[in-house]
Structure formats: C-alpha cells, structure tokens
N, C-alpha and C positions, 0 to 999 in steps of 0.2 A: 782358820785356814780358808784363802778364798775358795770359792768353787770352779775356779778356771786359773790358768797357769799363764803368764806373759812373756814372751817369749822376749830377751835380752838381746836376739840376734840383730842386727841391721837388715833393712829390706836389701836385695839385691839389685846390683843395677845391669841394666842388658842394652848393648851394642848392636848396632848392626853396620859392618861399614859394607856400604856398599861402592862402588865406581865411579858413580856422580853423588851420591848425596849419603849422610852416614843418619840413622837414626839411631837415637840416645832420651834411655829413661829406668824407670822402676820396674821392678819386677812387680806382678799383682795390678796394673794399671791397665786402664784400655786402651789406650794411646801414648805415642812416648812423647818425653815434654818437646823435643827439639830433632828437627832434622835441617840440619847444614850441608851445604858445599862441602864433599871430602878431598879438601885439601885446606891449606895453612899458608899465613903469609911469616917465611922465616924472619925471624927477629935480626940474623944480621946482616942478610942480603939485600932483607926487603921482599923479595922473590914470592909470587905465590907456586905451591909445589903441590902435585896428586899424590897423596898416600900410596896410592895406587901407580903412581909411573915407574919405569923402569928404573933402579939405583941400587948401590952394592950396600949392605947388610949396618955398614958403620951409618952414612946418610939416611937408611930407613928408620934405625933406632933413633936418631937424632928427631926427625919429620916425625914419628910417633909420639915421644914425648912432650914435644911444642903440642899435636893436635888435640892428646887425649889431656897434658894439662889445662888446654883449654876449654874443652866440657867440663870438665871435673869443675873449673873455679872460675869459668863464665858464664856457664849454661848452669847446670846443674847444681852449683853451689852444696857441693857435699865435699866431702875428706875424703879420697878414697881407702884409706886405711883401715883395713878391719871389717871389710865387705867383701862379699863376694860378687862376682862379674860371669854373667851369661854373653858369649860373643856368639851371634847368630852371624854364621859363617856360611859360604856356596861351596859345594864339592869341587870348583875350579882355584878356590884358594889356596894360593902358592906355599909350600912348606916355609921357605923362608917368611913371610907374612906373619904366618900365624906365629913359628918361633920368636923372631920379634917382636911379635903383640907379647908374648906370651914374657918374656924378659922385661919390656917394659912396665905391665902391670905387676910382677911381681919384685922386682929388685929395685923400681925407681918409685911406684906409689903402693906396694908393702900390701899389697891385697890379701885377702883370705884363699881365696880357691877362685880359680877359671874354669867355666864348662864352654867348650867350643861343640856348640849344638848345629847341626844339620838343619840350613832352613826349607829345606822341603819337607824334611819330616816334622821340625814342629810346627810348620803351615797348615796342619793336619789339625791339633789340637784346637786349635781354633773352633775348630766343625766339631768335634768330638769323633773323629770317624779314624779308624785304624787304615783303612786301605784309601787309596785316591792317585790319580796321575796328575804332577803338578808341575804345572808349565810354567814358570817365569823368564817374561820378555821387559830384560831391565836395560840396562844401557850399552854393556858392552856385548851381549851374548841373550840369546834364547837357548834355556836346557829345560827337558823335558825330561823328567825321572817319577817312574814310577814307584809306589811305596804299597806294599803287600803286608800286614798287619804288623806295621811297624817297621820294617824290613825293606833298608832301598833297595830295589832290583839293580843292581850296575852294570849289570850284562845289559840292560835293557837302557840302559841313556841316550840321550840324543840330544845334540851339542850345534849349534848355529853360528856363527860372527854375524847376526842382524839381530839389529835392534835399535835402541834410541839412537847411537853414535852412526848407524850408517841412515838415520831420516834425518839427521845435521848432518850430512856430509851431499848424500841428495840436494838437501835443499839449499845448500850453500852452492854448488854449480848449478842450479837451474837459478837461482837469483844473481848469478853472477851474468850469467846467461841471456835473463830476460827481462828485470828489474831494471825498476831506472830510479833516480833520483832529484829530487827537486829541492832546491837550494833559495829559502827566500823569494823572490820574484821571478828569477833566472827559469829557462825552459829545464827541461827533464836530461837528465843527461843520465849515459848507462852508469851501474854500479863499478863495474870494473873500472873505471878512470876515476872513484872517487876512495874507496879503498880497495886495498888487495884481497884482504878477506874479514869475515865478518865472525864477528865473538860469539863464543858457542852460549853464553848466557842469551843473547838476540836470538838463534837461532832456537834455542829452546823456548823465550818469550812468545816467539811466532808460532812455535808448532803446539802449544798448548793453547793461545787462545783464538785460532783458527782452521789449525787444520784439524783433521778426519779421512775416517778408512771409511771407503763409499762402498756401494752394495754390490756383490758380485756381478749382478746384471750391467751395471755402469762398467764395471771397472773390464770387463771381456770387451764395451763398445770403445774403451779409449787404449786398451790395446789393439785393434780392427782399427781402429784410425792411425796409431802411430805406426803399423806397418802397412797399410794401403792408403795412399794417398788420396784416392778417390773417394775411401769411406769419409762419411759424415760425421763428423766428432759430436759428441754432447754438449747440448749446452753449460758453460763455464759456470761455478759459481762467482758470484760477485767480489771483483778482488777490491782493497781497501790500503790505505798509507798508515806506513808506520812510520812513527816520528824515532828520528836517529840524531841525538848532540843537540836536543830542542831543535833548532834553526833547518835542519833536514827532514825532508818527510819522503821515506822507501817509498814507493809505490808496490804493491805486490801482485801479480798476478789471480787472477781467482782459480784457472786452471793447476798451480799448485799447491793451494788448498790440499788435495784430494789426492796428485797426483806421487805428493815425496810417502806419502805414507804407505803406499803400493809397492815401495823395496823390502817392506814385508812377506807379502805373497807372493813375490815372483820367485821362478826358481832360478837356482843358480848353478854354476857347468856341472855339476853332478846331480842335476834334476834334484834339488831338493827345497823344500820353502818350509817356514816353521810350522803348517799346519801338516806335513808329510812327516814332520819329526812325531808326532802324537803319534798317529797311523804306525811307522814304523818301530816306535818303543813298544806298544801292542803287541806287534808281530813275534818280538823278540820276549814276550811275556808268556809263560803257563796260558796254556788253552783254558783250562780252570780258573785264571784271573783275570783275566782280558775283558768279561761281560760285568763284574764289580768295578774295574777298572775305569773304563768307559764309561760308566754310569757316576762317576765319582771324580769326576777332574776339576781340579783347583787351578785358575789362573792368579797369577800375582806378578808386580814388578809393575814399574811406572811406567813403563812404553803403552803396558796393556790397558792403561786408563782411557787411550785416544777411544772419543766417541766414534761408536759402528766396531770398535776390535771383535768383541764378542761374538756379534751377532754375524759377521764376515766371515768367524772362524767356523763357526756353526754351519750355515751356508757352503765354504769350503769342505768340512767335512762329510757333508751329508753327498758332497759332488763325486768328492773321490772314491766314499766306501765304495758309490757304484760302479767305480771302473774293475775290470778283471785283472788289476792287478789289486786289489783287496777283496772285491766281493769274493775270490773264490780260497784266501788266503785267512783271514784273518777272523768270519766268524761273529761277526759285531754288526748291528744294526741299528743302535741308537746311543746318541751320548747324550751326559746331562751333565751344565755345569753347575759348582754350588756358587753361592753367595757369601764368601765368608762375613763376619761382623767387622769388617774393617776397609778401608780404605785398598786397594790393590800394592799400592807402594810401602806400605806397613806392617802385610801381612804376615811375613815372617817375623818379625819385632815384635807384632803381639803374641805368637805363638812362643817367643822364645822369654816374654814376661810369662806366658802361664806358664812354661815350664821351672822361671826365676819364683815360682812363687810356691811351687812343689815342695815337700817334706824330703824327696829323693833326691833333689839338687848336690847335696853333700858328699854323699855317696857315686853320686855320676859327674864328679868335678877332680880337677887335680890341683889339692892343695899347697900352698908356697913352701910348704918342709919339704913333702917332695919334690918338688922342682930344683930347691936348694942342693938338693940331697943328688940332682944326679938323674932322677927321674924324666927323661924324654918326653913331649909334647906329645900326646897322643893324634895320631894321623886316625880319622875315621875310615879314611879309603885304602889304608895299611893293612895287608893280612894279616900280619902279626900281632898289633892293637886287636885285631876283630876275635882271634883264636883263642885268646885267654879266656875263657870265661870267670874265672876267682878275680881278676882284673875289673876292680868297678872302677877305675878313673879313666875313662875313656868315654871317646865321645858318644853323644845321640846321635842312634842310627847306626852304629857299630859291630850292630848282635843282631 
C-alpha cells in the first residue's frame, strides 16, 4: 500500500470576470494563465459585446457561452466537465450575472460545483490575515469594504463611480481639447477635426505608459492655478507623440500626464473622493475594529497600479485624519498598507486559487444536482443565504 493517497479529483479552475478585463487559471497557482479583454467577438454578427453591458437574460446566456467556450478551449485548453469552478465575484455583481454564469457553467459545460467567493474576503488570504480594509479601485467603481475576522462589515461599505472608466473619459475631453495631430508632412491640426472620439484601448495605452498621480504638494499648486488665474502653474512634465494608424503621430500634452488622473482625488457634489471612502467605512465600524483595521488595508484593482496611487493616498489620509471632522470622530492615527504577493490587478484571483486549492472547497460550493434539483444560486449579500447556518453551499463571506 503506498504511504500517501492521490487524489483523482481535477484541479480546479477560478475566474474572475472583471468590467475591463477577465482573469482565468488553476486553482493552487500563483498567477492565472490568462487575462483577456471581457468581452467577445459574436460569431454571427461579428460585433464585439461587454459581458458586462447592459442586455436581457436570453443575449447574456448566449454572450456567456461564446466567452467562457472560449477560455475553456482557447486559453486554457481543458474540458470543463467534471471540475469544479471558483468565480471570484464583487458584492456589486448583478443577480442576473451570476444566475447566468451559474446556468451556463452548469447545463452547457456540465461542471462539478461553483463556489462564487467574495473577492474582498479572499484578497485576504493572500496575506494570511483575518481582518483588513480592502479598497479596490478597478474600472468601473471604487468600494471599499471592510472584513473583521472573516466577516464583511456591509453596514460599513463604501461605494464610488470613479475609477479607470472615468481617467478615459477625463482624458479623452482634455485631448480632444488640447491635442493636435500630425499627418505625415502636413502642420498639426486639432484632434477633434480628425476623429470624433478615440478608442478606449488608446486611451488606456496612454494612461498606463504615461500618466501618474503627482504628489499632493503639486497637485493643491494645479488646483490654485486652475482657479486663479494669476497663480503660477507648475512646471509641465514633458509631453511626447503617440503614433495613431502608423502615418499619425498624437501629440500629447505633458500637463495631462498628471492632470486625468486627479478625478480620483477630487471630490464630487456630495464632498466625497475615494480616500474619504476609507475614512468613512471606519467611522461606520466597531470602535474595537477600526485600529486593526487601519493598520491592515489591502488595495487591489488595476487603476490602483498607477505610479504615486499609494503613496498620494497615504499623504491624503494622514491630511484629513487631521481635520475635526475625523480627528475628533474616528479614533485612528496611523495606517499601514500590506503588500500582497501579487500584482494589484490579480489579487483577488489569487486569493480565490488558494481558496480553489482548499480541502473546504466542496463543502462551501453548490453542486450541479442541486442546482438541477431546483436549488437557487446563493446570493452572499442575501439575508436568508447568510441565516441558515446547516447550509454549507453558500457563498464566501456569507457567515
């Protein structure tokens, strides 16, 4: 008899779709193999379509099964039958979404079990740390949710529309604005008389290999200049051409560099900016949690990878405890961020491989009898999912 047992199960595989871009790989791995554009070019329209945009229940099943056939036996080159599937999912993901995911992986590629895991809680596991406040600033939104030994605080969230989609949206009217265009020989002529708008794949080309969040000193002098005319602006950093259709070269401004990525920190009509979201999930936490808390924040999400985020929010934070609307509220006088072992845009994905890689998976999954059988999708942010405790197929982060 051997002295060790081999286990017949298939590795599991873990998803993550995210808004702009979907990570897909193995459970047990430190990285997933592939992260794509999430969306799909439909096979009879032609048409490329966001998993993610708005469409009624028949069209999303359709859009589902073209995209995840296509990991399955482009990317990943496995069978999904007779695996189990971890889908690392946001508390802003739509019931319809998931029910759909949830149908397609079981009645069209015949899977074993689905566990739809909470990525703020398993961003956690990463660190090995039960408690942490975890901020991801990804494309369509920044939320900031707190996690108290395992346990999301949801009294305590805090919810944004800024993020990557509004520094493409910034910076496509300010180059519409101030960009010009050079054509071959011909002098510079503005953007706007050569196309109307510009592709968000450009838009994000640009802002990953140029821009940056400048240091709160700078960024108070180029507010002081854009509202008095008098002030002396900063000096610009150096702007650069970007080649558009070969034969075209952008010109770019150097002052937006620095400047699109600033609709982060600013507030907006209800005085709020994503570093006020931290601050005020705090407030809304246990007096007894708030100093583990603080000391224990996880950022993640690919907005947050721009050079200077970090250290801007640090900066911001340490500005505002001081004002008396938190020094005399909240109790807190120092934060600390961790480092997780991964890249910011993956970090839920590997969280949700170590949890694909767990002995508990089985148990904390809802398998394809019951789903067949009539058994409802378990919602994590459902009270009634969360109140059963004999109920193990429910999601991470539930209890």
């Amino acid at each position: 008899m051997p002295p060790y047992e081999v286990s017949a199960e298939k590795i599991a595989i873990v998803f993550d779709f995210g808004h702009a871009y979907t990570k897909c790989g193995f459970a047990g791995e430190n990285g997933p193999r592939f992260i794509l554009p999430s969306e799909i070019r439909r096979s009879k329209t032609g048409l490329i379509v966001q998993i993610h945009s708005e469409m009624d229940e028949e069209e999303m099943h359709s859009v589902l099964v073209e995209f995840i056939h296509f990991i399955f036996f482009r990317h990943l080159l496995v069978s999904p039958k007779d695996r189990r599937v971890v889908v690392v999912e946001s508390m802003l993901t739509t019931s319809k979404f998931r029910n759909t995911l949830a149908k397609v992986l079981f009645k069209q590629y015949e899977v074993v079990s689905v566990c739809f895991a909470t990525s703020h809680v398993v961003s956690l596991l990463t660190l090995g740390i039960p408690s942490g406040l975890v901020l991801d600033c990804g494309y369509a939104e920044t939320l900031v949710l707190p996690v108290f030994e395992g346990i999301p605080l949801l009294s305590a969230c805090q919810v944004l529309p800024v993020a990557g989609k509004s520094i493409h949206q910034y910076m496509e009217a300010l180059l519409k604005e101030t960009a010009t265009v050079k054509i071959g020989k011909d002098s510079d002529v503005p953007l706007s008389t050569v196309a109307e708008s510009v592709q968000e794949s450009v838009l994000e080309d640009i802002k990953v290999r140029s821009c940056f969040v400048t240091k709160l000193s700078r960024a108070k002098e180029l507010q002081q200049s854009s509202l008095d005319s008098s002030a002396q602006p900063p000096v610009a950093p150096p702007g650069f051409d970007y080649p558009l259709d070969g034969s075209k070269l952008l010109h770019i401004d150097g002052s937006l560099r620095e400047k699109v990525c600033e609709v982060l920190f600013e507030r907006d009509a209800d005085e709020l900016s994503i570093v006020m979201l931290i601050l005020n999930a705090l407030i809304k936490c246990p007096i007894d949690t708030r100093r583990v808390l603080a000391e224990n924040i996880v950022i993640m999400g690919g907005t947050s990878m721009l050079p200077g985020f970090k250290a801007r929010l640090m900066a911001e934070l340490q500005e505002l405890i001081a004002t008396p609307k938190y020094s005399d509220s909240l109790g807190v006088r120092t934060f600390k961020f961790h480092s997780p072992p991964a890249k910011e845009n993956y970090v839920a994905w590997l969280g949700g491989a170590v949890f694909g890689a767990l002995e508990v998976l089985a148990s904390r999954s809802l398998s394809r009898e019951q789903f067949l059988q009539g058994q409802p999708v378990p919602d994590w942010c459902v009270l009634c999912d969360r109140e059963d405790s004999d109920d193990k197929s429910v999601t991470i982060g539930s209890k």
